[in-house]
C-alpha positions in Angstrom: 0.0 0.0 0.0 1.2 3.6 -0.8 2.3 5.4 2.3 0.2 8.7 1.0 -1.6 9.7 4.2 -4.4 10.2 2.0 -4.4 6.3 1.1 -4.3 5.2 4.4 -7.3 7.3 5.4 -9.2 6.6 2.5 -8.5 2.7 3.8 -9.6 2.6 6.8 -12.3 5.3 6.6 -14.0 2.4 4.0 -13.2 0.2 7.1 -14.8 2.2 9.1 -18.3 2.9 7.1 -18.3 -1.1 6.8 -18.6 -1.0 10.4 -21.2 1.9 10.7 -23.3 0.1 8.2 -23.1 -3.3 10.1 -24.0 -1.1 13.3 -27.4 0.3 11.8 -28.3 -3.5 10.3 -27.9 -4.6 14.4 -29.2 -1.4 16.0 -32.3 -2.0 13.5 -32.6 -5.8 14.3 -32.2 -5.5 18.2 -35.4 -2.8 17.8 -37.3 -4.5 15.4 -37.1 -7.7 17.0 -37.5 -6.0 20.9 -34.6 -8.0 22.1 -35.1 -7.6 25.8 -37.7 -5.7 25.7 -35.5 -2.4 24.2 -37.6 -1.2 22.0 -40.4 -1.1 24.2 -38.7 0.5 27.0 -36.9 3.2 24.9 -40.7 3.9 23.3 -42.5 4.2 26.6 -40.4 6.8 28.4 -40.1 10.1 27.5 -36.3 10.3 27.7 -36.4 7.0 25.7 -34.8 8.7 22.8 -31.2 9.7 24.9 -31.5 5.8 25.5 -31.5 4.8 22.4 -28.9 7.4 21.2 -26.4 6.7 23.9 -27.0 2.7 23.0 -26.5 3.3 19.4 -23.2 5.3 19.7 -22.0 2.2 21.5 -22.9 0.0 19.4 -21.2 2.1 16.3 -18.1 2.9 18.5 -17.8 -1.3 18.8 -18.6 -2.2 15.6 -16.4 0.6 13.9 -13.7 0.0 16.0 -13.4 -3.8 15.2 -13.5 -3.1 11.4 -11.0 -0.3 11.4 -9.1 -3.1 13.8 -9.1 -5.5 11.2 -8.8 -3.4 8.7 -5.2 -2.4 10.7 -4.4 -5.9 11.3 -4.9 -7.1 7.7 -2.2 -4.5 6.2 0.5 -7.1 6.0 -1.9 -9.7 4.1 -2.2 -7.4 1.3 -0.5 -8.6 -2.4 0.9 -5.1 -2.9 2.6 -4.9 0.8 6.4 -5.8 1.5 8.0 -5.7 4.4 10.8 -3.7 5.0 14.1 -4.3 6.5 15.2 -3.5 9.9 17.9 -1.5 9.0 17.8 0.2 5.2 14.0 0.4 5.3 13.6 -0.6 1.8 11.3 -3.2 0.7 12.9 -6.4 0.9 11.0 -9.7 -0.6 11.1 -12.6 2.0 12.5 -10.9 5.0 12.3 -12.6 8.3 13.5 -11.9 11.4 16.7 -13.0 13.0 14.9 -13.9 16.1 12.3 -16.6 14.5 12.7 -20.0 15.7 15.1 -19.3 18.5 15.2 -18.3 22.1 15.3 -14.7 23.1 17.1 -13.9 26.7 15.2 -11.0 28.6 17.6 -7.6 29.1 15.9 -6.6 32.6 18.8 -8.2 34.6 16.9 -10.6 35.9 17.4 -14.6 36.2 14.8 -17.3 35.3 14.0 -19.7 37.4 14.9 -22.7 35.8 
């Protein structure tokens, strides 16, 4: 992926309207279907309408945040993406890091207890 700024937003703002859109379709079901009685409580009160408001923003602030979250996490699965190197931070094809498949000692000073 291009590292324009624009790009990037323009990804996961798409991410992100997936998840408002899956929001409504759930907000919608959980009133049609009066899942716990919601619907009916949030109808009957006056102040019903803050409820439902204050639910919905929840709801979207979940939803939207897990799609923009795996929108983040699937970066590396992309065709165009390539790694880059530790150092030279040029696309390298096949890099893996030296650490993979061995042990790595923790730098705090302290001993195991093995």
């Amino acid at each position: 992926m291009n590292r324009d700024p624009g790009n990037w937003l323009r990804y996961l703002a798409a991410h992100l309207a997936a998840g408002t859109l899956a929001a409504l379709v759930f907000i919608a079901a959980l009133l049609a279907t009066d899942t716990a009685g919601v619907a009916g409580l949030a109808f009957a009160d006056r102040q019903g309408g803050w409820a439902l408001v204050l639910l919905a923003f929840g709801i979207w602030a979940t939803f939207g945040g897990v799609a923009v979250g795996v929108g983040i996490m699937s970066i590396d699965r992309r065709a165009d993406h390539r790694p880059l190197t530790p150092r030279s931070g040029h696309a390298a094809a096949g890099f893996a890091p030296a650490a993979a498949g061995r042990r790595v000692r923790s730098r705090s000073g302290s001993r195991s207890s093995r």
